[in-house]
C-alpha positions, 0 to 999 in steps of 0.5 A: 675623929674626922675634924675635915671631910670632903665628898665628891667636891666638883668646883668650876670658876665663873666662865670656865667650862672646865671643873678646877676640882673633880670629884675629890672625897677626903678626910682629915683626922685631929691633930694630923699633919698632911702634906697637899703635893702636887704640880703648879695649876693641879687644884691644890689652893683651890681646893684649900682655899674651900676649907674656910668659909671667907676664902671660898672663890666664886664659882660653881661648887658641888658635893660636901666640904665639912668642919666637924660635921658642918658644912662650911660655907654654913659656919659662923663668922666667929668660929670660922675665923677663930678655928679655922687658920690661913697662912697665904703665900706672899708674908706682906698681904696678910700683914695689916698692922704697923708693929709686930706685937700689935700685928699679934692681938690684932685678931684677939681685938677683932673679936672682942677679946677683954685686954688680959686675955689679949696680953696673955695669948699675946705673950705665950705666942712671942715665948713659943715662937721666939720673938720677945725681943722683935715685940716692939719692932716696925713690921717694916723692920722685918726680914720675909721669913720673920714676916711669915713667923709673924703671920703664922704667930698671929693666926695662932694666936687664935688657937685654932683647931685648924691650920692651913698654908698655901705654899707658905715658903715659897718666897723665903730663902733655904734657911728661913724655909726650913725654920718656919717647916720646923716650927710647923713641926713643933705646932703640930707636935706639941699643940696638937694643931691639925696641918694642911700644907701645900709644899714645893719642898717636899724633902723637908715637909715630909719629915713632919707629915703623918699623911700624904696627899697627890694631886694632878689635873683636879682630881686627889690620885692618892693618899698614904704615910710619907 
C-alpha cells in the first residue's frame, strides 16, 4: 500500500520565474527504503521538505503530494508531527534541550504524553540505539555524530510511520556516517519505518535501499532497485 504519493508536483519559490520541482509523480510503499540521489540544486530537499506539512516552503505549488491519501498540507498538527519524521542536515539545529534523555521526551512532553508512557519510549529508544550510558549527559558534551543519533533517537521516539533525512551525514566524519547509515539500515529492518534519504555517499546507502530514485534539474529521470 502507498503510505507517500506525489502527482504532477510543480513548485516555484516567491520571485523565481523557474519551477524548482517540474512535474514530479512518484510513489512510496510502506516499510520501503528509498534513496533521493542526485547533484547539489537538483530539487531534492525541496521536494522532501514537501512531505511534511510545518516544513513546506513558501511558494507557488501544484499538483497533489499525499500521506495515506491525504494531502498533506491538510493534515493535523498532531499526525504531522507524530507520523511524519524530519532529520535535517546540520545535528546542532534540531537540537532544542540541555540533556540528552530530556532531548529524547521532548516530543512525547510536547504532545502531551502521561509520564510512564514518556519513560517507557524514552528507555526503548536509549536501549535500541545504544545510549544508556550518555542518559544523563550534557548535549554539549556530545561529539556530531552522537548529536545526529540523538536527533534521529528523538524523532523516533515518536514512532513514526514515516522517516525522512536530508543529507543527514554530511557533516559527520567516514566512521560515524557509516554507523548512523547502518542504524537506518536496522530502523527500517526491524521496525518497518518507511525511509526517505537523500545521500551524497551513495556507495554505503545503497546496501540499505530496496528502491532508488534520480533526480537533475527538477524533474524525477528514473526510479528502480539499486
Amino acid at each position: 500500500m502507498e503510505i507517500i504519493s506525489c502527482s504532477h508536483v510543480n513548485f516555484a519559490y516567491p520571485g523565481c520565474e523557474e519551477d524548482v520541482l517540474k512535474d514530479v509523480s512518484f510513489s512510496i510503499r510502506r516499510s520501503e527504503f528509498v534513496v533521493l540521489c542526485g547533484k547539489s540544486g537538483c530539487g531534492k530537499s525541496t521536494l522532501l521538505r514537501h512531505l511534511k506539512k510545518n516544513l513546506m516552503p513558501y511558494g507557488k505549488l501544484e499538483g497533489h503530494i499525499l500521506y495515506c491519501g491525504e494531502e498533506v498540507e491538510n493534515l493535523d498538527d498532531r499526525v504531522s508531527t507524530s507520523q511524519i519524521g524530519f532529520v535535517q542536515q546540520n545535528p546542532d539545529n534540531q537540537i532544542v534541550t540541555d540533556k540528552v534523555w530530556h532531548e529524547l521526551a521532548f516530543g512525547l512532553e510536547s504532545l502531551g504524553y502521561d509520564t510512564p508512557t514518556i519513560r517507557r519510549r524514552v528507555a526503548e529508544m536509549a536501549s535500541f540505539f545504544g545510549i544508556q550510558t550518555r542518559f544523563y549527559k550534557s548535549v554539549t558534551e556530545l561529539s556530531g555524530g552522537q548529536k545526529q543519533l540523538l536527533n534521529l533517537a528523538s524523532v523516533m521516539v515518536l514512532q513514526p510511520k514515516v522517516l525522512i533525512l536530508d543529507e543527514p551525514t554530511s557533516q559527520l566524519d567516514p566512521i560515524a556516517a557509516s554507523d548512523f547509515l547502518a542504524t537506518l539500515g536496522k530502523i527500517n529492518r526491524e521496525l518497518g519505518t518507511t525511509i526517505i534519504l537523500t545521500e551524497h555517499r551513495l556507495e554505503e546507502a545503497f546496501s540499505f535501499a530496496s528502491r532508488v530514485a534520480v533526480m537533475d534539474g527538477g524533474r524525477l529521470l528514473c526510479s528502480g532497485t539499486p
